[in-house]
N, C-alpha and C positions, 0 to 999 in steps of 0.2 A: 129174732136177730135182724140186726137191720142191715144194706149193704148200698152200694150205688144201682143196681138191678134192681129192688123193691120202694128207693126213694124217687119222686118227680123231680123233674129240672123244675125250679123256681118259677122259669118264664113260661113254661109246659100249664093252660090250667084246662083246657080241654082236648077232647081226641081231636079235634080240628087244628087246634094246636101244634098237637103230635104228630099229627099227618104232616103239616107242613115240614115242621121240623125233619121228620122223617126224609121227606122228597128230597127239601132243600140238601141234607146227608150226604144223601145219594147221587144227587146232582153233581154235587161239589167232590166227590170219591171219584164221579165218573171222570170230569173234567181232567182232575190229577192225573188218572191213568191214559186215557186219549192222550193229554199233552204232554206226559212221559213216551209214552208209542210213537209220539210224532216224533220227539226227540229223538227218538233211536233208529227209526227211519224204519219201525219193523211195520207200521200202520199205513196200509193202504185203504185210500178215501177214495168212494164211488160218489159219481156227483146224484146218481139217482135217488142214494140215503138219506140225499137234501132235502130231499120233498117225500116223507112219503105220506101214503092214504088217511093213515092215522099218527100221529105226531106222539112220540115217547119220548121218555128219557133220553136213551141212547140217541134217538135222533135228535134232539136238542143240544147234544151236550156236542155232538158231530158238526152240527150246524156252531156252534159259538168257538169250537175249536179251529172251525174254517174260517170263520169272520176274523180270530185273531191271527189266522197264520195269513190271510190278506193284510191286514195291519200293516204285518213285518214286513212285507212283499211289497205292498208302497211305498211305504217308508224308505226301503233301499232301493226302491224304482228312482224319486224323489231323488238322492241323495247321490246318484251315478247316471242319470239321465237329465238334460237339459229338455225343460220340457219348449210348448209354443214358445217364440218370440213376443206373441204378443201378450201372453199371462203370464202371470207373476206365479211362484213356484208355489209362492204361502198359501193363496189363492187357493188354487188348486188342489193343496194336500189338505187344506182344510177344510175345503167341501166335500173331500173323497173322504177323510176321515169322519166329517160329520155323519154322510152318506151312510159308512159304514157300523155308527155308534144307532144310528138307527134302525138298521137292520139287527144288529146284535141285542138293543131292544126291544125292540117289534115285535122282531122274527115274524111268523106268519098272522098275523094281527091285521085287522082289518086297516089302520093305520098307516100302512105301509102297501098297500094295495093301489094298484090306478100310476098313471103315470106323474099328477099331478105334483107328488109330494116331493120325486126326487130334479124339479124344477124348483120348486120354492126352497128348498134347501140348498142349490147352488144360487139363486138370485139373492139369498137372504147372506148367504156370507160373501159373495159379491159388493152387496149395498155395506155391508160391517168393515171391510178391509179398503172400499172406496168412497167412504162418507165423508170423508173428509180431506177431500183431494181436489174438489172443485170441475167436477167432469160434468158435459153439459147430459140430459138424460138419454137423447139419441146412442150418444157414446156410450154410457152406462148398458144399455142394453146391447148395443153390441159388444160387449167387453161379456156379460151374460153367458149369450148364446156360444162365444165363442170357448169361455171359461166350461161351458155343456160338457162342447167336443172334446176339449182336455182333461175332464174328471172322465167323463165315456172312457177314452182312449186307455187312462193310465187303470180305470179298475179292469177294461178288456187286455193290457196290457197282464197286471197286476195275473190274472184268470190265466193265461197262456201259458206265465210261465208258473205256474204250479200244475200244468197239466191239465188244463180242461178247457176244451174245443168247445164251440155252439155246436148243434146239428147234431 
């Protein structure tokens, strides 16, 4: 007798296969429930779970649940906050939001290590939203460094108010 228990999925042709399939499952089940717990406000997040010694499911699926409730957190930062005078708001939420599309893929990947990376990711949507504006480069770079402090401020802004101190 045959049934859905003793047939393979199609796309299924080895245990490697399986396994992922498997993870991926569980990943996606976990996400569900975390983001339903958020919703209901019954889920309290420890920033320690962020990082821990060995990296699991649960803390993955912890960590991407954070990254999307910072999302929503800039986003209405953005949209009820007038940010610098001297950056532009698009600027800004779209370095933050790049910022954070990298960390939600990275995660703890070597990648996303050093301080380098999250400099060329604001200079590079800098140069994309002022390429063609006619700024001499001096200017360019300071518009840069200053666009830094503004992505800093709103993701340390963004961190506050969801509850989580440095130190």
């Amino acid at each position: 007798m045959t049934n859905r228990r003793n047939i393979p999925l199609p796309s299924i042709n080895s245990p490697e296969d399986a396994a992922r399939y498997a993870y991926r499952t569980v990943s996606n089940t976990a996400i569900d429930i975390a983001r339903r717990s958020t919703r209901e406000k019954s889920m309290l997040m420890n920033v320690s779970l962020l990082s821990p010694a060995a990296p699991s499911v649960e803390s993955e699926v912890t960590a991407k649940v954070f990254v999307e409730t910072m999302f929503t957190k800039v986003s209405e930062i953005v949209a009820r906050d007038v940010s610098c005078p001297g950056c532009q708001q698009q600027i800004v939420l779209a370095a933050t939001t790049e910022i954070l599309h990298l960390v939600l893929i990275e995660g703890e990947s070597e990648g996303t290590r050093g301080q380098t990376w999250f400099d060329d990711v604001i200079y590079e949507t800098v140069d994309r939203f002022t390429q063609d504006m006619g700024i001499l480069p001096a200017a360019r770079r300071q518009r840069k460094s200053r666009c830094k402090r503004c992505v800093m401020d709103l993701i340390a802004l963004g961190l506050s108010e969801l509850g989580y101190r440095r130190g």
